[in-house]
N, CA, C and O of each residue as an XYZ file, in Angstrom:
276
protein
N     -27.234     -3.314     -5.022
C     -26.940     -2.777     -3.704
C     -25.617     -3.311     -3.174
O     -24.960     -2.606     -2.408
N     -25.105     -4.753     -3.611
C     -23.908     -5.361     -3.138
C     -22.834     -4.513     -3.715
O     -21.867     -4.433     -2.957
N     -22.707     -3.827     -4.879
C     -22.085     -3.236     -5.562
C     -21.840     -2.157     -5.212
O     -20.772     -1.595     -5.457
N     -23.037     -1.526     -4.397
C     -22.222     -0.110     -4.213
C     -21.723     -0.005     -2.793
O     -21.011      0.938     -2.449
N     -22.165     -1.165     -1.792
C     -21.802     -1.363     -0.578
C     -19.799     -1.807     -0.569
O     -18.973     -1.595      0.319
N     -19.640     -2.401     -1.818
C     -18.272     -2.602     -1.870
C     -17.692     -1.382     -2.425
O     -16.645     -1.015     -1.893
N     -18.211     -0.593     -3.503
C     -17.581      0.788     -3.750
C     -17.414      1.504     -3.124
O     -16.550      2.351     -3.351
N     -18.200      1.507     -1.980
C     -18.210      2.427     -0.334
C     -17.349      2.222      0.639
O     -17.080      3.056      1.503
N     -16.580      0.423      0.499
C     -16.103     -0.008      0.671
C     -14.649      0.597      0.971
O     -14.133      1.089      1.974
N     -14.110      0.286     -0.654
C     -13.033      0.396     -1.327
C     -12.867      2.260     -1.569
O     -11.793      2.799     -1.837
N     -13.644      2.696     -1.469
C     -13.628      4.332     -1.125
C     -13.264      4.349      0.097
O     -12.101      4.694      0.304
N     -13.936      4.069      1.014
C     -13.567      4.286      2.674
C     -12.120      3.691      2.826
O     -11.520      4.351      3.674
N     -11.306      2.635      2.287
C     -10.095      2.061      2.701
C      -8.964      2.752      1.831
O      -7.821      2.874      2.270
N      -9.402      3.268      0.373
C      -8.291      4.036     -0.387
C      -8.193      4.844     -0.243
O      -7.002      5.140     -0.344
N      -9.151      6.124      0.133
C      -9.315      8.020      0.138
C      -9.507      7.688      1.934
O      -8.522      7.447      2.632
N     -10.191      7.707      2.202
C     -10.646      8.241      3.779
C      -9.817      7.640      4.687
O      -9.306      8.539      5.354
N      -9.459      6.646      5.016
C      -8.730      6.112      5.653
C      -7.120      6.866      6.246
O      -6.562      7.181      7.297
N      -6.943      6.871      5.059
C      -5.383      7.449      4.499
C      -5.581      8.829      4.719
O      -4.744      9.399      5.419
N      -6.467      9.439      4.287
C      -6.768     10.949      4.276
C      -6.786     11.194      5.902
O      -6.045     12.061      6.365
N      -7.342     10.692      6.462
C      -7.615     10.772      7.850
C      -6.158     10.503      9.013
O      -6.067     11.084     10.094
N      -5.345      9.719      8.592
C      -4.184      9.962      8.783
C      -3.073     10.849      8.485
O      -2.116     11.052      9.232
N      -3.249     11.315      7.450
C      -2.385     12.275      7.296
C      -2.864     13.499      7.445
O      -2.046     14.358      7.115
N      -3.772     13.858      7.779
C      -4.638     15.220      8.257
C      -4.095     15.113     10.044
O      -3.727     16.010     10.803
N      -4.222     13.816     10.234
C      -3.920     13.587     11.660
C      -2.577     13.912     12.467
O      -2.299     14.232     13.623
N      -1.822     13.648     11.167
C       0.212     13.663     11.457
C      -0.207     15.129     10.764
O       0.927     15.274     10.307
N      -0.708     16.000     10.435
C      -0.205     17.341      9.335
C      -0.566     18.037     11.030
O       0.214     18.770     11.638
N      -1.835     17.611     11.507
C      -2.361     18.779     12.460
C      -1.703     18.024     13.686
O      -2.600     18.055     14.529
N      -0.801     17.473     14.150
C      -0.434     16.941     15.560
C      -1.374     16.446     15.847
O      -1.542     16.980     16.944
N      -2.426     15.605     15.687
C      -3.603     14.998     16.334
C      -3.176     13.657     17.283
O      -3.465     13.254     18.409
N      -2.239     13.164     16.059
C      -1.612     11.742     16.520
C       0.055     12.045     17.356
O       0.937     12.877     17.144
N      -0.060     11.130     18.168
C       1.207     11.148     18.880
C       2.809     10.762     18.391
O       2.918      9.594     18.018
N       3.528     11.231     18.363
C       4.854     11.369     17.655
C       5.480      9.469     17.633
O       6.412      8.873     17.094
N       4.744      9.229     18.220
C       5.444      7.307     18.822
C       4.401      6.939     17.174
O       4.841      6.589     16.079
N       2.935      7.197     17.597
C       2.267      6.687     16.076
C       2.727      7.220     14.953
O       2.627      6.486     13.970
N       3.339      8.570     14.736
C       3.636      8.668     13.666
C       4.683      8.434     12.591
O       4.795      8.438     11.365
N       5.508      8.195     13.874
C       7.075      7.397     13.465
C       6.643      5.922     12.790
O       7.194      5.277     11.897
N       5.435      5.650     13.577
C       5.281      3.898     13.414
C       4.538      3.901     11.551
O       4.942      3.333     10.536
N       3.233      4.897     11.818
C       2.878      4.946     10.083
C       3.916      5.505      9.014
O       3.899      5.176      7.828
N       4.822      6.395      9.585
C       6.094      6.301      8.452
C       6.752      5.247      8.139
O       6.973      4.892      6.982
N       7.265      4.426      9.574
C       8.251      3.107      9.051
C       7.243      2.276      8.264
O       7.617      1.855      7.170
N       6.008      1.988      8.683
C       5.487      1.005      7.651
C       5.246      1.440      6.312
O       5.102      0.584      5.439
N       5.176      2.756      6.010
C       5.106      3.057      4.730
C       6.052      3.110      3.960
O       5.965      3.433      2.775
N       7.438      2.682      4.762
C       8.273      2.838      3.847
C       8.532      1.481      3.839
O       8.779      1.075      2.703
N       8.566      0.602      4.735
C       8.561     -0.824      4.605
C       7.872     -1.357      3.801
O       8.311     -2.295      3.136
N       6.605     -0.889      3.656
C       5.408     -1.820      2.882
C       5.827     -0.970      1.140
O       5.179     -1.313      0.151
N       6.550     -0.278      1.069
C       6.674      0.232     -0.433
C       8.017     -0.097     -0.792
O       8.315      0.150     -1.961
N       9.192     -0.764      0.186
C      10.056     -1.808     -0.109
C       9.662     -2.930     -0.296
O      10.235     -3.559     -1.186
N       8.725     -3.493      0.341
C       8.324     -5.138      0.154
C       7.554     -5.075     -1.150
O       7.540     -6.015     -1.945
N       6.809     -3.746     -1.369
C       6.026     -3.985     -2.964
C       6.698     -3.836     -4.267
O       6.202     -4.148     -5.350
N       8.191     -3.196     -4.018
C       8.614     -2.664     -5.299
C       9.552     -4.072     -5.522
O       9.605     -4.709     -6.574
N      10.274     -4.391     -4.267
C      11.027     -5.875     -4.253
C      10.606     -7.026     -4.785
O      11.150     -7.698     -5.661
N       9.101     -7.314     -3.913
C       8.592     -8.278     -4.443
C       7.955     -8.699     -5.511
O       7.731     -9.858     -5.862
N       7.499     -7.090     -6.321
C       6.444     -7.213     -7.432
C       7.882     -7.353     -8.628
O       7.465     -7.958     -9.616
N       9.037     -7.062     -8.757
C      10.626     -7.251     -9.543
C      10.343     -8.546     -9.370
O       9.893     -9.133    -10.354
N      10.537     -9.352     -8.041
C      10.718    -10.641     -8.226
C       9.946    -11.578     -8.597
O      10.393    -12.602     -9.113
N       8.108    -11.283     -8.302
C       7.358    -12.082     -9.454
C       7.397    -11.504    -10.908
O       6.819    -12.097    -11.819
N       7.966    -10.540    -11.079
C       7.854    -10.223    -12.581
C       8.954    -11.219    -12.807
O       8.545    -12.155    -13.494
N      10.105    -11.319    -12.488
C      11.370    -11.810    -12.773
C      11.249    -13.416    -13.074
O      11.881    -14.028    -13.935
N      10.487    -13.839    -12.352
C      10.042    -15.272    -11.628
C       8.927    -15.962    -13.070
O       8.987    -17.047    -13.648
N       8.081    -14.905    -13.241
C       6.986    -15.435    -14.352
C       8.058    -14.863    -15.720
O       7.625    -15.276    -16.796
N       8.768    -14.391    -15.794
C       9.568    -14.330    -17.125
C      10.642    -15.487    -17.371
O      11.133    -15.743    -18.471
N      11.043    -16.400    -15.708
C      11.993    -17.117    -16.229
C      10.707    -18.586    -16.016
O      11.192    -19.676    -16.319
N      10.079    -18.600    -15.817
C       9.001    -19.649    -15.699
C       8.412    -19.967    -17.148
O       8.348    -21.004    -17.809
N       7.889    -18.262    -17.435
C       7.094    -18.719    -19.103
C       8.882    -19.025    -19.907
O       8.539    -19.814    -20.787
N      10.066    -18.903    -20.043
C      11.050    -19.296    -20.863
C      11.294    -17.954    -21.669
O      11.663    -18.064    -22.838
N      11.139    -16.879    -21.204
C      10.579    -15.358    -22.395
C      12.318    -15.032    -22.574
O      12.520    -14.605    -23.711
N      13.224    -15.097    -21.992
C      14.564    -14.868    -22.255
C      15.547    -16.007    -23.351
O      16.530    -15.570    -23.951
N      15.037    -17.687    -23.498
C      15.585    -18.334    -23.332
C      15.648    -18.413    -25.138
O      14.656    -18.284    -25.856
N      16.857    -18.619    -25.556
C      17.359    -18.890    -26.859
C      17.093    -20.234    -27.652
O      17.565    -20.390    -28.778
């Protein structure tokens, strides 16, 4: 039962959540001030992931020595 209470979980925060917002900005539901605000963070939060996930890749390649002669 713990198992599917977290799959219900992780369904409700990946599909519905998201779905429910952008149904919201497609039909004018949400106000033009919120929707500016869920664009900037989506583009912020997919700069901080593509930046930061380069720099731990970068970080654990010069850590394990994987370049070094």
């Amino acid at each position: 039962m713990d198992n599917l209470v977290k799959m219900l979980g992780v369904l409700v925060v990946t599909v519905v959540i998201p779905l429910a917002v952008l149904l919201g900005i497609w039909a004018d539901l949400l106000p033009q001030s919120l929707q500016v605000a869920i664009g900037m963070f989506g583009v912020i939060f997919a700069a901080v992931f593509i930046v930061g996930g380069n720099l731990y890749l970068m970080y654990s390649d010069i850590k394990t020595k994987r370049y070094s002669k």
